[in-house]
C-alpha positions in Angstrom: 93.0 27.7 -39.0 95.7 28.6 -41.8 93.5 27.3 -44.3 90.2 29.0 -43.2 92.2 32.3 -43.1 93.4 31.1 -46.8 89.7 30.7 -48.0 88.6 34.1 -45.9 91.7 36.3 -47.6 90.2 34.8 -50.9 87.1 35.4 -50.4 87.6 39.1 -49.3 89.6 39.1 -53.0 86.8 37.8 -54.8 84.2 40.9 -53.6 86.3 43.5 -55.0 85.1 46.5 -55.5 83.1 46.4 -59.4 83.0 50.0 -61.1 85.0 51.8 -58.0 88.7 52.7 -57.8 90.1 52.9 -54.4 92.0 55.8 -53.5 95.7 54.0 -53.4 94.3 51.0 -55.1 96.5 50.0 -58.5 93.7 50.7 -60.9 92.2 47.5 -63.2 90.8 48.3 -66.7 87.0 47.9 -65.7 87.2 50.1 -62.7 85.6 53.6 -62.9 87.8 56.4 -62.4 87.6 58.3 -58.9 86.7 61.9 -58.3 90.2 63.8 -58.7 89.2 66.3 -55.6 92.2 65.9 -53.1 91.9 63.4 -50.3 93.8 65.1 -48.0 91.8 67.7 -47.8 88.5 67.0 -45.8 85.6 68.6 -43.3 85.6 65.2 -42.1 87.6 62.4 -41.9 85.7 58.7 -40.7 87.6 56.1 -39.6 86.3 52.7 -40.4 83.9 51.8 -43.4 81.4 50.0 -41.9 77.3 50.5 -41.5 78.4 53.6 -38.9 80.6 55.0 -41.6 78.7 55.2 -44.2 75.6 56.8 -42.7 77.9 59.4 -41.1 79.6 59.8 -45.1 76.1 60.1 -46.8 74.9 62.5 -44.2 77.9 64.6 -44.4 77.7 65.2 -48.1 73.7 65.9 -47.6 75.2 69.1 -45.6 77.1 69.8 -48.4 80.8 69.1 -46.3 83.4 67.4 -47.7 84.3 63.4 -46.3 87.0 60.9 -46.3 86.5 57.2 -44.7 89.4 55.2 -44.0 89.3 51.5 -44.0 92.0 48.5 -43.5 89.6 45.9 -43.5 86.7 44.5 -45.7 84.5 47.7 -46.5 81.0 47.3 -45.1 81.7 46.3 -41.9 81.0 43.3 -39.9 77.3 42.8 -41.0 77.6 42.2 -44.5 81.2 40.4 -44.3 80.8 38.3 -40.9 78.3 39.0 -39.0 74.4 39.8 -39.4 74.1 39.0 -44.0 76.4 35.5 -43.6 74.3 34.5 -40.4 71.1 34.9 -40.8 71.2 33.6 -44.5 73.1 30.1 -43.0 70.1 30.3 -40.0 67.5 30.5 -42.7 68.7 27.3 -44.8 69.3 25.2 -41.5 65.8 25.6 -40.8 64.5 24.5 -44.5 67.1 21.5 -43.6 65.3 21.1 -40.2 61.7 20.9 -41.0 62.5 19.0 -44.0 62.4 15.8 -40.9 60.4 17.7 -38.9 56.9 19.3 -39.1 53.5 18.6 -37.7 51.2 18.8 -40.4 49.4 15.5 -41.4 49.4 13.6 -45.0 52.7 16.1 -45.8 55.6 13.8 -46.8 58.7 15.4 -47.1 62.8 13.5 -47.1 65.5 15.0 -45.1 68.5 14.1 -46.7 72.3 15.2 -45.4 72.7 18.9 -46.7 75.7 20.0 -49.4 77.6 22.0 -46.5 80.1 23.4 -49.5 77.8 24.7 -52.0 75.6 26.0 -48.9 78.9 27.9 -47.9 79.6 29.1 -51.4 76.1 30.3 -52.1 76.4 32.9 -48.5 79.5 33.5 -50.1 77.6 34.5 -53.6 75.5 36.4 -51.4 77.6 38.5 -49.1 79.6 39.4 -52.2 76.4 40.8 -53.9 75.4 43.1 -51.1 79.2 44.0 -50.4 78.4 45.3 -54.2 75.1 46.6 -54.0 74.4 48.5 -50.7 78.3 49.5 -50.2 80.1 50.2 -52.8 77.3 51.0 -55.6 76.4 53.5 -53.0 79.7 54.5 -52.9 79.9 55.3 -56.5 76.9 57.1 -56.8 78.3 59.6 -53.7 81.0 61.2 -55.7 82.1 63.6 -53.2 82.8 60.4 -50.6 86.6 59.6 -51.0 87.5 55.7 -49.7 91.4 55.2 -49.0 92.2 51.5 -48.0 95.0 52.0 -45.7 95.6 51.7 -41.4 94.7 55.1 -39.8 95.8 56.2 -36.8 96.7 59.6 -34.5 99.7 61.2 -34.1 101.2 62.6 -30.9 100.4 65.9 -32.4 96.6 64.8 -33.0 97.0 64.6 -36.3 96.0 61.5 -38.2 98.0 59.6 -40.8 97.3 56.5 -43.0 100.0 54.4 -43.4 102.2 57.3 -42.6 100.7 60.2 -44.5 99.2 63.3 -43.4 95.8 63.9 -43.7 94.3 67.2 -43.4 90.9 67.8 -41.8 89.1 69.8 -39.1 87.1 67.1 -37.5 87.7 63.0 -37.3 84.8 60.3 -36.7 86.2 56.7 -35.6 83.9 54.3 -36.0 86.0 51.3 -36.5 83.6 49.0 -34.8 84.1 45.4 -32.8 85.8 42.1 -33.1 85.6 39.0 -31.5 87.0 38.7 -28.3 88.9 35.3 -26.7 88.3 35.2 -22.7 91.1 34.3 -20.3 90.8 30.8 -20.6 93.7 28.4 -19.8 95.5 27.3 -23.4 92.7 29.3 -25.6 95.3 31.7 -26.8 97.6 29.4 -27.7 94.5 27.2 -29.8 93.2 27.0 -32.7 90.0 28.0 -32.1 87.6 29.7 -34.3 85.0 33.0 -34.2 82.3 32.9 -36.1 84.3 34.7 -38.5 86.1 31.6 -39.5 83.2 29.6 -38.3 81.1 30.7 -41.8 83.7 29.7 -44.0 83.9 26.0 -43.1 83.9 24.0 -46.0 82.7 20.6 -43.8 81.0 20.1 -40.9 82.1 19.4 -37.7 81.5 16.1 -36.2 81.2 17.6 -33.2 81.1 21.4 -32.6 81.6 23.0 -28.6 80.4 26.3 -28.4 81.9 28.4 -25.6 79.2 31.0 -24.9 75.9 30.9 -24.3 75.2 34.5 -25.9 73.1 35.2 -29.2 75.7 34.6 -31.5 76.9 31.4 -29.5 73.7 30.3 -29.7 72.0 31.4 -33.4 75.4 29.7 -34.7 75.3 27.0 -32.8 71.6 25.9 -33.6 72.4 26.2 -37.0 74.9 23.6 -37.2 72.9 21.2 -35.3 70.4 21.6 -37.8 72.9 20.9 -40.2 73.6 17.9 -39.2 76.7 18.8 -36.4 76.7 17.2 -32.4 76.6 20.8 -30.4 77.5 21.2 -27.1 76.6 24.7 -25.5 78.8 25.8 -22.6 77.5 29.1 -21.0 79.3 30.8 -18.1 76.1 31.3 -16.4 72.6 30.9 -18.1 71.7 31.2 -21.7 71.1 35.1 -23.0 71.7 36.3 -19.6 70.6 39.8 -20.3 67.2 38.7 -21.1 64.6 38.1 -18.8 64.9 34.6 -16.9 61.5 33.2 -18.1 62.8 33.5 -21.6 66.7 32.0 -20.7 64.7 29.0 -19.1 62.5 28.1 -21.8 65.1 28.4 -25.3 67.8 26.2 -23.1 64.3 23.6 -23.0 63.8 24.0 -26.8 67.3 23.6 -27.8 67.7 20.7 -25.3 65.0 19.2 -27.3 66.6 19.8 -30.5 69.2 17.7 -29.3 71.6 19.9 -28.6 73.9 19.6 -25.1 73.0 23.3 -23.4 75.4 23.1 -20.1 74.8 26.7 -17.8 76.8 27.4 -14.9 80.3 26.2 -16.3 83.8 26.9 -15.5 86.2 27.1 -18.3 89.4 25.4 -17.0 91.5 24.9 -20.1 91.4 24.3 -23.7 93.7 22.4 -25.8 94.3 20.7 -29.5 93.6 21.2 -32.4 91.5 20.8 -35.5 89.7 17.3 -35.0 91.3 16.4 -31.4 90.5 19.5 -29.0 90.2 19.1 -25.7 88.2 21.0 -23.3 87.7 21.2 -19.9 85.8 22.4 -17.3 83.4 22.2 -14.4 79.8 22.6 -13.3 78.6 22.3 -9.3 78.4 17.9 -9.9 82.4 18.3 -10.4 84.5 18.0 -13.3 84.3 17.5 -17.1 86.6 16.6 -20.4 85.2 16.8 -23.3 86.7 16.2 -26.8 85.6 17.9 -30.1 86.9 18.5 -33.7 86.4 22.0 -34.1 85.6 24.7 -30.7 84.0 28.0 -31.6 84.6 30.7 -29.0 81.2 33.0 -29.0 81.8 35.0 -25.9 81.6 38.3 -26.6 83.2 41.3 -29.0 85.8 44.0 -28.0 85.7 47.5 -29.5 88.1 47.9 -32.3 90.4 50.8 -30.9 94.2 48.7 -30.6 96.9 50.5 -32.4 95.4 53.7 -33.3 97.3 55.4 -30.9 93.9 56.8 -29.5 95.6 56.7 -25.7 98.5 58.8 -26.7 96.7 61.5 -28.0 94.3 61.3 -24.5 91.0 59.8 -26.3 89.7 58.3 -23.0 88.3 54.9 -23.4 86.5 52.4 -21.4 87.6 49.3 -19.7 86.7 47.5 -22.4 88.5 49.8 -24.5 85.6 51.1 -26.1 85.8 54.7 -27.0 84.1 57.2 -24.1 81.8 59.9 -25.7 79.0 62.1 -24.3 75.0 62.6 -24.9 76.3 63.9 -28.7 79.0 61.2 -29.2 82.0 63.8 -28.9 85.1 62.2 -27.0 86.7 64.1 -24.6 88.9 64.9 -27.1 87.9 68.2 -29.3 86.6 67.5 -32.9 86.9 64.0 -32.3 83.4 61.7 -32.3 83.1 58.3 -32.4 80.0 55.9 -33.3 78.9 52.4 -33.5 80.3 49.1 -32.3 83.4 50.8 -31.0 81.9 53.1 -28.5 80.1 49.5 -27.0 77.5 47.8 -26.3 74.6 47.6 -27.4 76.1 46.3 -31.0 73.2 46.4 -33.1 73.8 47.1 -37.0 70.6 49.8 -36.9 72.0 51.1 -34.4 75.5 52.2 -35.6 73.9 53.6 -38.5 71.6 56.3 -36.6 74.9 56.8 -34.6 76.9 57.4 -37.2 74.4 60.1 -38.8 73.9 61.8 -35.8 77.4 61.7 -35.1 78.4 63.2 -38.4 75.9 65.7 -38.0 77.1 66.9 -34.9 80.7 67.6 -35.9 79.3 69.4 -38.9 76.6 71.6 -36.9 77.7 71.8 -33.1 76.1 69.3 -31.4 72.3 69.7 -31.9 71.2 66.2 -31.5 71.4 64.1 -28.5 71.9 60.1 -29.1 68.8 58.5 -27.9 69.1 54.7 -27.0 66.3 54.5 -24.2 64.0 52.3 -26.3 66.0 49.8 -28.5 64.5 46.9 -29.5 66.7 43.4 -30.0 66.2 40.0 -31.6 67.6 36.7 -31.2 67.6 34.8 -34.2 67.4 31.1 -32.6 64.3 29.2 -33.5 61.7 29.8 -31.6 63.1 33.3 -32.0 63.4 36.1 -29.1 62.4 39.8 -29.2 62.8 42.2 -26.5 62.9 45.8 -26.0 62.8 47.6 -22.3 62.8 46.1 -18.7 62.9 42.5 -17.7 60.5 42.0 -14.6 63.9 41.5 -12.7 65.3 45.3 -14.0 61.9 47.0 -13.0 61.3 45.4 -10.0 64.7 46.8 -8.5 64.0 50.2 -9.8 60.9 50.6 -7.2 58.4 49.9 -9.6 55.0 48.9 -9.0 54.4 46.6 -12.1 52.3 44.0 -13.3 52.8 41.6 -15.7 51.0 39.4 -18.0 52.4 36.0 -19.3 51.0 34.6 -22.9 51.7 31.3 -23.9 51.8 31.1 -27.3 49.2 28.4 -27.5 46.7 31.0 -27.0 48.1 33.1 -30.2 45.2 31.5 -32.6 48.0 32.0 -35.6 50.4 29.5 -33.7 48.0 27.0 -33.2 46.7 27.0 -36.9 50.3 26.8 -37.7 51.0 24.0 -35.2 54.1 26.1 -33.9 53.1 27.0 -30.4 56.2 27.3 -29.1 57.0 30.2 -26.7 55.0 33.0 -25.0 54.5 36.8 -24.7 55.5 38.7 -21.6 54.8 41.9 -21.0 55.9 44.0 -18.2 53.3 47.5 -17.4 53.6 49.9 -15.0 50.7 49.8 -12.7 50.2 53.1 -12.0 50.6 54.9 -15.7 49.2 51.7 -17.7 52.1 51.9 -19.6 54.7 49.4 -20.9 57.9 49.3 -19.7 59.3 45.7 -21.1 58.6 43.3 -23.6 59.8 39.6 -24.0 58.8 37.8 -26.9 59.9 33.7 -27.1 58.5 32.5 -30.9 59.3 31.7 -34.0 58.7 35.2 -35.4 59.4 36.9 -32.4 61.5 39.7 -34.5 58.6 40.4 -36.0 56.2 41.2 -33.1 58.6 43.3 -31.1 57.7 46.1 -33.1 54.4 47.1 -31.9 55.9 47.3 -28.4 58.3 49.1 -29.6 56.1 51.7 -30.6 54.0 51.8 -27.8 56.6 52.4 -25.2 58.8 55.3 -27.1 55.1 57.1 -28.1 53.4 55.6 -24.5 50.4 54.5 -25.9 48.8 52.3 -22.6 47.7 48.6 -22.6 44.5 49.2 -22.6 44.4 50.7 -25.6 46.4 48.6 -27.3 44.1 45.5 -26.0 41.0 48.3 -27.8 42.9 48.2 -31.5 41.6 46.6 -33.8 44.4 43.4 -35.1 43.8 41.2 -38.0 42.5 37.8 -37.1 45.5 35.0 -37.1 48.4 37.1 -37.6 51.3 36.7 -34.6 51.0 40.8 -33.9 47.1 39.6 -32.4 48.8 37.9 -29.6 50.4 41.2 -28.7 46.5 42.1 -28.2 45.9 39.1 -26.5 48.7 39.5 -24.3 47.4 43.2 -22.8 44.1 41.8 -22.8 45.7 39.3 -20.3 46.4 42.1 -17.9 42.5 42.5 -16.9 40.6 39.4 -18.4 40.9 35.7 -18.6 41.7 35.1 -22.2 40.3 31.3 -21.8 37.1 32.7 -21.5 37.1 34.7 -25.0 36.0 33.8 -28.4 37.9 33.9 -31.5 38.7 37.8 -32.0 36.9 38.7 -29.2 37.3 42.5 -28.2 
């Protein structure tokens, strides 16, 4: 672990800020001078420079109030450093790397041959640097009136915040520190070695064999990928894979992957975890009885804590939750006056889109008195495992307890004509109406492109637009948003029975 956290403290080094001085920062001769305005003084003082942070910063200055964001870490949050940019760009290339051995198309020859895991690594490094640069602090430098000071923030017992010990003036504080990865109470996993996905990403090899202790999205996106790269993954999932999705979909990845090769294990018991790098040890135990299992590397994907330790929010009386996420209202105001919070850090759900509409309307409330409300009743989410899942609203499970009468169709994606002309039908549609209103209230998506059908659904439930008249638009012929027609279609007709675009 010393040596990843060598390679991740030079890498953090290498993307700099180009063009930008940070306030406290020993200037370099390339860097562009900051604004002289003082940095004490604020309308507005944000705690954490991540995707929350900076929407709140920009929409502060578009009111024409004064900002300051704090940050101790790498500036841009986890998305661009560790989390969403580093992810989905390793996802993408394990997937070139999987159907290089693996397609179903005919006369197509194609050679799989062991990937370069180091250059792979260095080129997300490349990349993450380069959008560090352009979409955080470019941005910066073009918002002159946004000050940055690297530094640990944190309250007083006065209520008054300091960064490394001095004073800051201003009238209203945002925190929007956001999350980090969070180590269960398992036996010996403190005392491990064991990596997050943080350290996962900058590997330089791969792991002979990888154990994945989670069966979550980011267990399971990561651990796919390095199967595909050429790693033996074993899944262990404290009950079934992406739990908070509807059963139907958990049922059907955990038969992909399993097909993939990969060893998915639900229902396990963590019992203890010991080693280290090349010669762990895990153990545990499923209803048949008890397991050991060796592996070189273990990467612990069980879920993220909000970022509120040592801030001294508790002192001052912020009230947080029992996962020590920060407690705010319908506006995102603590109980605490003047005091908001936004993003990861107030909980779940962690999406990067999401922290940034927070953060703005967060923002705007301190500056304006609380006009907006925070809206999260229709969010849509994607898992980025392949076949992909999309989701936004109700599981059949979730509606069915609330009372309702519902009906639901189920679409395999055999009947999406795009699927089969790509010979990917893997997956299926479900869709979850009210019966009564004719109105969505859930939909599941399993497919490769899942994440991009969800949207339509998306869109019908927030603006209730019914099934049937989604089934009456017109879709373009062999695209994957035509199975979304299909699948309403599916409510009141038997789809075997139609012709090719058949209305």
């Amino acid at each position: 672990m010393g040596d990843v956290r060598q390679v991740v403290d030079k890498v953090m080094n290498a993307i700099a800020p180009k063009g930008y001085k940070l306030v406290g920062q020993k200037p370099d001769h390339t860097s562009a001078e900051p604004s002289t305005k003082n940095s004490e003084d604020m309308d507005l003082l944000i705690i954490g420079a991540g995707s929350a942070g900076f929407a709140a910063a920009i929409r502060v200055t578009e009111l024409g109030a004064s900002v300051t964001m704090v940050e101790r870490g790498a500036v841009g949050g986890t998305c661009v450093n560790f989390g969403c940019v580093p992810s989905k760009t390793l996802i993408r290339a394990a997937g070139v790397q999987h159907r290089s051995g693996h397609h179903a198309f005919v006369g197509i020859n194609t050679i799989s041959k062991p990937p370069d895991f180091k250059a792979l690594i260095e080129q997300k490094r490349q990349l993450v640097s380069e959008l560090q640069q352009t979409k955080y602090f470019d941005v910066l430098a073009s918002y002159p009136d946004i000050k940055l000071i690297k530094g640990h923030a944190s309250f007083r017992a006065d209520g008054k915040v300091q960064v490394d010990g001095k004073l800051l003036r201003t009238s209203k504080v945002l925190i929007t520190t956001g999350s980090s990865a969070w180590l269960p109470a398992i036996a010996g996993l403190a005392e491990t070695d064991v990596l997050t996905s943080k350290e996962l990403m900058e590997l330089e090899s791969l792991p002979k064999h990888l154990v994945v202790i989670g069966g979550g999205y980011v267990g399971l996106e990561l651990g796919q990928t390095f199967a595909r790269l050429g790693s033996q993954v074993t899944v262990l999932a404290r009950s079934r894979l992406t739990s908070r999705e509807d059963e139907d979909i958990s049922r059907a990845l955990a038969t992909y992957l399993r097909q993939e090769g990969i060893d998915v294990r639900t229902a396990v018991r963590m019992e203890r975890v010991s080693g280290t790098h090349g010669v762990f040890r895990v153990e545990f135990s499923q209803d048949e009885g008890s397991h050991i299992m060796e592996a070189d590397e273990i990467f612990v994907a069980a879920g993220r804590r909000s970022n509120t330790g040592g801030m001294g929010l508790e002192e001052v009386g912020i009230a947080l939750g029992n996962k020590g996420q920060v407690l705010v209202d319908e506006h995102l105001a603590t109980n605490v006056p003047n005091v908001y919070a936004a993003g990861d850090v107030i909980g779940d759900p962690a999406f990067v889109y999401l922290a940034a509409y927070a953060g703005a309307l967060a923002a705007e409330n301190a500056m304006e008195g609380n006009l907006r409300t925070y809206d999260i009743s229709v969010v849509p989410r994607v898992t980025f495992t392949d076949p992909a899942v999309a989701a936004v609203g109700l599981t059949e499970a979730q509606a069915r307890a609330q009372g309702m009468d519902v009906a639901v169709s189920h679409l395999p994606m055999s009947y999406v004509p795009r699927a089969i002309a790509a010979r990917d039908t893997r997956g299926f549609i479900k869709l979850i109406a009210n019966k009564d209103t004719g109105l969505l209230v859930g939909a599941h998506i399993l497919a490769p492109e899942a994440g991009e059908m969800i949207e339509q659904a998306v869109m019908a439930i927030r603006f209730g637009i019914r099934i049937d008249e989604i089934a009456s638009m017109l879709h373009p012929y062999l695209t994957n948003s035509e199975g979304i027609k299909l699948a309403c279609q599916a409510f009141n007709k038997d789809i075997t029975k139609l012709s090719c675009c058949a209305a």
